[in-house]
C-alpha positions as CSV (number, residue, x, y, z in Angstrom):
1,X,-32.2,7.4,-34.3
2,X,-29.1,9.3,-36.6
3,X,-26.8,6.2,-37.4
4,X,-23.6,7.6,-38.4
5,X,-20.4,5.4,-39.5
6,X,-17.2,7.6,-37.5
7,X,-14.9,4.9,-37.6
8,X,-11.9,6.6,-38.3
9,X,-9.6,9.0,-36.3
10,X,-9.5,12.8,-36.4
11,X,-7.5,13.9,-39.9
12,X,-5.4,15.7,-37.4
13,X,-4.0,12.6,-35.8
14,X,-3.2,10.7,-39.4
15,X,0.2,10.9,-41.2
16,X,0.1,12.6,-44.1
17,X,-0.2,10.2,-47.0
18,X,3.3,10.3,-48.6
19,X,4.2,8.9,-45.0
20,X,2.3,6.3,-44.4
21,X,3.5,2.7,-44.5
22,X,2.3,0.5,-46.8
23,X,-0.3,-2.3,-45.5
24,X,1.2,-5.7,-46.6
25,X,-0.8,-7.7,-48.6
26,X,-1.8,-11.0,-46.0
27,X,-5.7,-10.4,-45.0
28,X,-7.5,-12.0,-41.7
29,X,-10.2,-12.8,-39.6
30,X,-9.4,-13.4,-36.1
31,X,-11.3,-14.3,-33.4
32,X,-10.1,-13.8,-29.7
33,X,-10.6,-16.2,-27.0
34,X,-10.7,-16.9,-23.5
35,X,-11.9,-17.4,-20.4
36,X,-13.6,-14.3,-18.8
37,X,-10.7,-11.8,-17.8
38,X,-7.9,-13.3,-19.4
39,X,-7.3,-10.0,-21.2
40,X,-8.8,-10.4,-24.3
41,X,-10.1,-6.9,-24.8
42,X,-6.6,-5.6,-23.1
43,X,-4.9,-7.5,-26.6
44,X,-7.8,-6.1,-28.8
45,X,-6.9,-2.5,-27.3
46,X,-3.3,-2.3,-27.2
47,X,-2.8,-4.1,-30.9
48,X,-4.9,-1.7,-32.2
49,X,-3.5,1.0,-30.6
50,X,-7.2,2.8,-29.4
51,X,-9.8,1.5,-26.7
52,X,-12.0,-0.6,-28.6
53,X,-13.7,-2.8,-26.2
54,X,-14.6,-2.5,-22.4
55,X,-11.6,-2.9,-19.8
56,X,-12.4,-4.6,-16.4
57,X,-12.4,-6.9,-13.7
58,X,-16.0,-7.7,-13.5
59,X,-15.9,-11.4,-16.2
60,X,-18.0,-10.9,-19.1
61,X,-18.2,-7.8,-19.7
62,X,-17.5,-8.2,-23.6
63,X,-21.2,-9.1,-25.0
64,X,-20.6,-8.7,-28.6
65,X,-18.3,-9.9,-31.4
66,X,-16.5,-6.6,-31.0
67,X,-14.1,-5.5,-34.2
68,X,-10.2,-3.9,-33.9
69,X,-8.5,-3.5,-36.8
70,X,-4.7,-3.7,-37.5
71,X,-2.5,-2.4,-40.4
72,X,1.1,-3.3,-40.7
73,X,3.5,-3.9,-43.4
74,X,2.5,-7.7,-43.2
75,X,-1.2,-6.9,-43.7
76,X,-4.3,-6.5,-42.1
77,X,-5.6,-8.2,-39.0
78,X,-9.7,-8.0,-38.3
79,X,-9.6,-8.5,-35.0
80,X,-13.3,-9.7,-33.3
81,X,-13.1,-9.6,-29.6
82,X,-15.6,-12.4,-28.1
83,X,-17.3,-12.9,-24.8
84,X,-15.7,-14.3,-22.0
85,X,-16.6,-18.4,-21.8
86,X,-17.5,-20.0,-18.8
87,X,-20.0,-23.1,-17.9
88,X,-23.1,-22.0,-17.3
89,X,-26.9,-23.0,-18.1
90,X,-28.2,-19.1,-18.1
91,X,-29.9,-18.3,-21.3
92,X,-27.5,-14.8,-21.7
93,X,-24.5,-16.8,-21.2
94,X,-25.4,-19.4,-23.8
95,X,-26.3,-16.6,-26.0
96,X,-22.7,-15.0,-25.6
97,X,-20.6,-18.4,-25.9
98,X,-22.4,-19.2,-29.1
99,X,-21.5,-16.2,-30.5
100,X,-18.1,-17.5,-29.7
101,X,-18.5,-20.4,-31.3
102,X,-19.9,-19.1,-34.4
103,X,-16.9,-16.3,-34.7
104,X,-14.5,-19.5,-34.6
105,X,-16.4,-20.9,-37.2
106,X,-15.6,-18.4,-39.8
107,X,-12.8,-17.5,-39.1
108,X,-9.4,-17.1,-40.9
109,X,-7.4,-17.4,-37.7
110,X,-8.1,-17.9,-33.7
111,X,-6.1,-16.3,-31.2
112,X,-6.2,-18.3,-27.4
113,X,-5.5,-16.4,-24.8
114,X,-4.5,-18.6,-21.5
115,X,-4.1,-16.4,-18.1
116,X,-1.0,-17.4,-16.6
117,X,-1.8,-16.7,-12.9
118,X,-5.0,-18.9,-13.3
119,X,-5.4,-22.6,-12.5
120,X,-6.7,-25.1,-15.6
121,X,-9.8,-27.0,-14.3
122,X,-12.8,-27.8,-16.3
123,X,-13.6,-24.2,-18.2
124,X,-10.4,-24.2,-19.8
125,X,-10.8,-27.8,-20.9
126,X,-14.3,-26.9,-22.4
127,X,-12.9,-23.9,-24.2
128,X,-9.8,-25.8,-25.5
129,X,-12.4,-29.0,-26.6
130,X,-14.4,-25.9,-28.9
131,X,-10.8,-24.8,-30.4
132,X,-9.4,-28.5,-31.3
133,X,-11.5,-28.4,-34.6
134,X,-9.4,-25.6,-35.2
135,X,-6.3,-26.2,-34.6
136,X,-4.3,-25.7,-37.9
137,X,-5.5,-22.0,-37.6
138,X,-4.9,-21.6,-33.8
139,X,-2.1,-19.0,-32.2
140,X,-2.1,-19.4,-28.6
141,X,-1.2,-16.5,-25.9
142,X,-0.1,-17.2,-22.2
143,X,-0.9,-13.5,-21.0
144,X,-0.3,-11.3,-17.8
145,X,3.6,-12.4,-17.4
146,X,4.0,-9.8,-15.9
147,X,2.2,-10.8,-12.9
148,X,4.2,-11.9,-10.0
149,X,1.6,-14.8,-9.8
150,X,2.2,-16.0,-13.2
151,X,3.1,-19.8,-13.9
152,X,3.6,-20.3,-18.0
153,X,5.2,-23.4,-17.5
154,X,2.0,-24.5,-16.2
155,X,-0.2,-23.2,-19.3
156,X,2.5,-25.0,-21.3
157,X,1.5,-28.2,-19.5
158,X,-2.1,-27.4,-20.2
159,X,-1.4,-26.6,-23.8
160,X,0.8,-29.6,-24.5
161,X,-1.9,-31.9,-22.7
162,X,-4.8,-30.1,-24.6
163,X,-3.5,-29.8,-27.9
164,X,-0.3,-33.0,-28.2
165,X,2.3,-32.0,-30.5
166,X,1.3,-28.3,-31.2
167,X,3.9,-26.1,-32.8
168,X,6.1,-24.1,-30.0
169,X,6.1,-21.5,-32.7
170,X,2.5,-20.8,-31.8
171,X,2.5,-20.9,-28.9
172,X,3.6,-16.8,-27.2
173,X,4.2,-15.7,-23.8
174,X,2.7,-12.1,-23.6
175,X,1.4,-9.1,-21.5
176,X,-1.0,-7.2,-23.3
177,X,-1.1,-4.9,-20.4
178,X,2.8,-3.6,-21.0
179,X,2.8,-4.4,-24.6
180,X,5.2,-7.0,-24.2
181,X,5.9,-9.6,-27.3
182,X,2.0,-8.4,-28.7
183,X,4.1,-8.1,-31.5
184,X,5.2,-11.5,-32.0
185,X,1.8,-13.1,-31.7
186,X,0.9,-10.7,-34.2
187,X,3.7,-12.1,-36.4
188,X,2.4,-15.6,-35.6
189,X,-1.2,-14.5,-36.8
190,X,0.5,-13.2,-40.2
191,X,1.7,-16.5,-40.7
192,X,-1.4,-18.2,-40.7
193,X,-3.1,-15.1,-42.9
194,X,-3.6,-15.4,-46.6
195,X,-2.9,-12.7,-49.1
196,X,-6.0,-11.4,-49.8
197,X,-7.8,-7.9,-50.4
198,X,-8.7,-5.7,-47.5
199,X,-11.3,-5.5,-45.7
200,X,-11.4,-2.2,-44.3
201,X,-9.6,1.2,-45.4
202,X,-5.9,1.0,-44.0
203,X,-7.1,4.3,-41.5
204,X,-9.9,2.5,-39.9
205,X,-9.3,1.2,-36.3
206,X,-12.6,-0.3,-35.6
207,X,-16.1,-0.9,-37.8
208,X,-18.5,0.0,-34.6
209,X,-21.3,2.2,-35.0
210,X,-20.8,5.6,-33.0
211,X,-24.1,4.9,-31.0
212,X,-22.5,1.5,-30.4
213,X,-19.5,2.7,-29.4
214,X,-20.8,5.7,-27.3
215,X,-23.4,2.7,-25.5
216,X,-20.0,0.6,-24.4
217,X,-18.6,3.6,-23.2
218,X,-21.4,4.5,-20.5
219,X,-21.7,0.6,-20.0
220,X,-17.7,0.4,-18.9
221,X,-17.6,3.4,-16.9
222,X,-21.5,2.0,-15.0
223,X,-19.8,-1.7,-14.5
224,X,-16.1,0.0,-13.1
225,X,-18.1,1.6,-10.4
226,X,-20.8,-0.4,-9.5
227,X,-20.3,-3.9,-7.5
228,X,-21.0,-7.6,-6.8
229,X,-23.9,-8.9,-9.6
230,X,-24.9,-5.6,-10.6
231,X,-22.5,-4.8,-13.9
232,X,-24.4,-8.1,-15.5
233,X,-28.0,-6.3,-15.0
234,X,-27.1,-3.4,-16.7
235,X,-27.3,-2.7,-20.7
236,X,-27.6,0.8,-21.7
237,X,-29.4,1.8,-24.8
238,X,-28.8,5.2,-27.2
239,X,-32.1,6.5,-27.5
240,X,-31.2,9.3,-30.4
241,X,-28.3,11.3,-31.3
242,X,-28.1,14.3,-33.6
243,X,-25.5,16.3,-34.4
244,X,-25.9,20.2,-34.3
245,X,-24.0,22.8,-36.0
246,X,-20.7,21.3,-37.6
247,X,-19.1,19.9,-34.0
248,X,-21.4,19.2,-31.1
249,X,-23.2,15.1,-31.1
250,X,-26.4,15.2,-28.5
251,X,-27.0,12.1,-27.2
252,X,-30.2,10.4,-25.2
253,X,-29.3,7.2,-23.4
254,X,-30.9,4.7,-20.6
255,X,-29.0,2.6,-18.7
256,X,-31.4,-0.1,-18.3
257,X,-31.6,-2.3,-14.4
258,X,-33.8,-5.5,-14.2
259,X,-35.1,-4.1,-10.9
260,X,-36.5,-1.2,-9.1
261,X,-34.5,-1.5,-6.4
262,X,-31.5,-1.5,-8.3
263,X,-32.2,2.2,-9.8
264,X,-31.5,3.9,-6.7
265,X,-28.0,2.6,-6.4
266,X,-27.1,3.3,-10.1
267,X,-28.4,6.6,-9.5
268,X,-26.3,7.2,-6.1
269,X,-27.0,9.9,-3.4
270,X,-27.9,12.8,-4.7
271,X,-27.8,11.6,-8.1
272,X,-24.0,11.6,-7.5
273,X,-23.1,7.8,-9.4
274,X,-25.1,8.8,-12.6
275,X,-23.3,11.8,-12.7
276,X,-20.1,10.9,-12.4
277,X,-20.7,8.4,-15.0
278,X,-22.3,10.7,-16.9
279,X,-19.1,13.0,-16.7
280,X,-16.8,10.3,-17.3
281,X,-18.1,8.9,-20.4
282,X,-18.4,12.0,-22.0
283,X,-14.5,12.5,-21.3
284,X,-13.9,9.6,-22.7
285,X,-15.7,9.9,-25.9
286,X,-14.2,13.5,-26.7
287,X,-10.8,11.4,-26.3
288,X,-12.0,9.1,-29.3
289,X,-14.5,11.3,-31.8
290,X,-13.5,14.2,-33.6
291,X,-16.0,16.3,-32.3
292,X,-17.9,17.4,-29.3
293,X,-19.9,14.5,-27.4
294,X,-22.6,15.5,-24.8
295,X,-24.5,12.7,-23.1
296,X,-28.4,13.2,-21.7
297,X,-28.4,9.9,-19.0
298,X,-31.3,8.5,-17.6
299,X,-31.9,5.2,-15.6
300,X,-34.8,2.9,-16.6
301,X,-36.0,-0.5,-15.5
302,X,-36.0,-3.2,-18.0
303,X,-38.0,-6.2,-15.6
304,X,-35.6,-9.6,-16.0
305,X,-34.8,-8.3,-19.3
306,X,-31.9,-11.0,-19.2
307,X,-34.7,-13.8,-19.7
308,X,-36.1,-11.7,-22.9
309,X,-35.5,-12.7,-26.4
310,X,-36.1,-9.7,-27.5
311,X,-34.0,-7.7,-25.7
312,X,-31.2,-10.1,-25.7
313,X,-31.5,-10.6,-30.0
314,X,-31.2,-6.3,-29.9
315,X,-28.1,-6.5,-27.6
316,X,-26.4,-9.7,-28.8
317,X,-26.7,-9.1,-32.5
């Protein structure tokens, strides 16, 4: 398989250099978390300004330690998105909340994000538990205010009870959905940033691979239109890309079922689900890559392959 590094956007959509703001000099790692469908990948997307991780919601559908970069005059944010955490004793979902765990680890920063429209029970307790050890590097987010539903007040109560005495000055009200005080829990993140170099050239967005990025792309639009259990049983995999001529990426992909039976509903009458999510995702990337994407999709069955080591260590890497 071609492995090719297009992190950046098209030259057409950059400022011309002279025209650029200057990056500040403050440097971090952050790590993103939450409870599945608190709107984690919705902060990751609009603070970066481009769709860097998978939008829905079906919980869990962030599997890796996904990247999003941010460059302001403060500095640069390295934003890793983690998977949703929830209680559960299956062997993929220990996977994904230890790579939670290690992501907290080393990381400059930790952004909490608390859904306001949610009750607090015992997932929120275990999540805030893994985030005390942390807390002289923790911002924390009450999101989706914009929800008639929502109850900060409440996740102030939690936060209070959780974490006694935390600074209010860390502690934001936000939707990520309309933008809405992102900024200032950005600011809140700067604080807590040292001044070091840069990680990543001030024009990159993201660090995921193009087959990476082109794999999450089928995966979101195969989990936004399929229902109940089924989004967790897919996984799709890029089989080979090349590029021809100057402009035009070729692309061989599986979306991978743990079941037979589960093909023919991926695939839809007439074939009419595969291609629509064939169609989609190569709208999507076109929208992203500087060049032509075409997609070749098939649908494979990979038996249980949630119970494989082998297929999780590929996937969860």
């Amino acid at each position: 398989m071609v492995c090719m590094n297009m992190n950046i956007q098209s030259p057409d959509e950059l400022l011309p250099e002279e025209e650029l703001p200057p990056v500040g000099p403050k440097t971090a790692m952050v790590s993103v978390i939450g409870r599945p469908s608190v709107g984690k990948s919705t902060f990751l997307n609009t603070a970066s300004g481009e769709k860097i991780s998978i939008v829905s919601s079906v919980p869990q559908t962030t599997r890796n330690a996904i990247r999003g970069i941010v460059n302001t005059s403060l500095g640069q944010l390295v934003f890793v998105d983690t998977p949703g955490l929830h209680e559960s004793d299956k062997k993929l979902n220990i996977r994904l909340t230890q790579i939670a765990a290690d992501q907290m680890k080393d990381s400059d920063a930790i952004l909490y994000i608390i859904d306001a429209t949610r009750d607090h029970g015992s997932e929120e307790e275990m999540i805030a538990s893994m985030t005390k050890p942390y807390i002289d590097k923790l911002v924390i987010a009450i999101n989706k205010t914009e929800d008639p539903r929502a109850n900060p007040s409440l996740a102030r109560e939690f936060v209070q009870t959780a974490f006694a005495n935390f600074p209010a000055s860390r502690i934001v009200e936000m939707s990520a959905k309309d933008d809405v005080n992102v900024n200032d829990v950005l600011k809140a993140l700067y604080e807590l940033a040292p001044e070091a170099p840069h990680l990543y050239p001030e024009e990159f967005y993201t660090d995921q691979e193009v087959d990476f990025r082109i794999a999450e792309i089928i995966r979101g639009q195969a989990i936004n239109r399929l229902e109940q259990e089924l989004p967790h049983a897919i996984y799709v995999r890029v089989e080979d890309m090349k590029m021809e001529k100057s402009n035009l990426l070729k692309v061989r992909a599986s979306l991978c079922v743990e079941r037979e039976s589960q093909k023919g509903i991926v695939i839809g009458k007439g074939a009419s689900m595969i291609k629509t999510i064939r169609v989609e995702s190569i709208k999507e990337c076109r929208k992203i890559f500087p060049y032509r994407v075409d997609i070749d999709l098939q649908v494979k069955v990979d038996k249980n392959w949630r119970q494989k080591d082998v297929t999780l260590n590929r996937l969860l890497k």
